[in-house]
C-alpha positions, 0 to 999 in steps of 0.5 A: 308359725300359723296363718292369721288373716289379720285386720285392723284399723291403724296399718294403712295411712287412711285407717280404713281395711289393712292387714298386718305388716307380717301375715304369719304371726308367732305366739309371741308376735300374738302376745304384744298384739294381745296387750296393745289390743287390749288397751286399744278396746279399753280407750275405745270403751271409754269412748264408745263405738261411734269414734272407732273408726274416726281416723277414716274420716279425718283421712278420706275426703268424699269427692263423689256420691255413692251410686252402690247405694242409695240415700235411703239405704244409707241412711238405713245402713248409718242407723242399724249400724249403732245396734251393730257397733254396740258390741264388736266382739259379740257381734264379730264372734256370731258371725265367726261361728256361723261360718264355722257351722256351714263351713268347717273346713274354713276353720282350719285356716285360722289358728284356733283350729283346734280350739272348740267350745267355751274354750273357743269363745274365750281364746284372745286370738279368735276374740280379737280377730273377731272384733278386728273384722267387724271394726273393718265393717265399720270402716265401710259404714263411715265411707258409706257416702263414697264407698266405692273409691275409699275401700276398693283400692284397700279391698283388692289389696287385701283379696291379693293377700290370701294367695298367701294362706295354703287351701284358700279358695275364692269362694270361700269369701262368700262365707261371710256374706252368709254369716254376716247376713245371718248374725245381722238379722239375729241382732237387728231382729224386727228391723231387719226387714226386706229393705234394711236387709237388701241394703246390707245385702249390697255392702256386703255383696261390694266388700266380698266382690273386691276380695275377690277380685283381687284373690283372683287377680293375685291367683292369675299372677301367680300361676303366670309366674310359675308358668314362667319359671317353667319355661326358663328351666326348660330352657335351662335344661337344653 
């Protein structure tokens, strides 16, 4: 089995950031999600981007304001937002490949570690994932009136979860904000200004910022554990 830091859109009750129920998949664990993804990428084709992430709203109901953004960045944000969705799996597979450029060593924590090149682009896993993260993104952008309470309870659980990936180190999550940054102002171009890029910057900078405390939290945990566990066998040994 290998280390798959999965995410999708129909694990968790709301429907907005969830990883699955196994965080280790086998190849044949892969090959019934591959079929089910695919007929999930053909109804979402049929019904185009803006309904991908609907379960989030059926599911959330926005009590308070955002005050992470402000009106105009999220109306900033909801609007380059339908560039964005236009291609999930491209856009998803742009900013992969950009943290596997600046950062090889991340690679290695993905089952297509060994996997270069045109192969690469076509592996379903590596496809897959990528248009799962960007589906996570979108998640966000239809919580963006109250992004703070509908995705930090989901954020930090998901952070805790890659205390389970051997090598994984908190910093690490700031590869995406880089990439995501980069793949952003490749497609939006022009649009891409100072404005709509701090606006995407402060989405970001939350997303990752939640990751990370919930690593963080799960990493102090653990190391108070097995402070635990040592000290009891010390005890034991006496």
């Amino acid at each position: 089995m290998q280390n798959e830091i999965c995410i999708t859109k129909d694990c968790i009750g709301i429907g907005i950031i969830s990883f699955t129920s196994t965080l280790y998949c086998s190849k044949e664990e892969r090959g019934i999600k591959g079929e089910k993804e695919k007929l999930v990428e053909l109804e979402k084709s049929r019904m185009g981007c803006a309904t991908s992430m609907t379960a989030a709203n059926r599911s959330v109901v926005s009590t308070t304001e955002s005050k992470l953004l402000t009106n105009k960045q999220r109306y900033i944000i909801k609007k380059t937002w339908k560039v964005m969705c236009s291609n999930i799996t491209g856009h998803g597979i742009k900013v992969f490949l950009r943290i596997f450029q600046l950062h090889p060593h991340v690679k290695q924590l993905f089952p297509c570690r060994d996997v270069e090149g045109e192969d690469l682009l076509r592996d379903s896993n590596f496809k897959g994932h990528a248009s799962r993260f960007m589906q996570a993104v979108g998640a966000a952008v239809e919580n963006i009136d109250d992004i703070e309470a509908a995705l930090t309870p989901l954020l930090t659980g998901l952070g805790k979860q890659h205390i389970q990936f051997t090598g994984f180190k908190n910093e690490y999550f700031d590869a995406f904000t880089e990439a995501m940054m980069y793949a952003w102002h490749e497609e939006l171009k022009g649009q891409f200004s100072g404005e709509t890029s701090l606006a995407w910057a402060t989405v970001f900078e939350f997303i990752m910022h939640k990751l990370k405390e919930g690593h963080a939290a799960a990493l102090a945990n653990s190391d108070k554990v097995q402070q635990n566990l040592e000290s009891n066998d010390q005890i034991a040994s006496k």
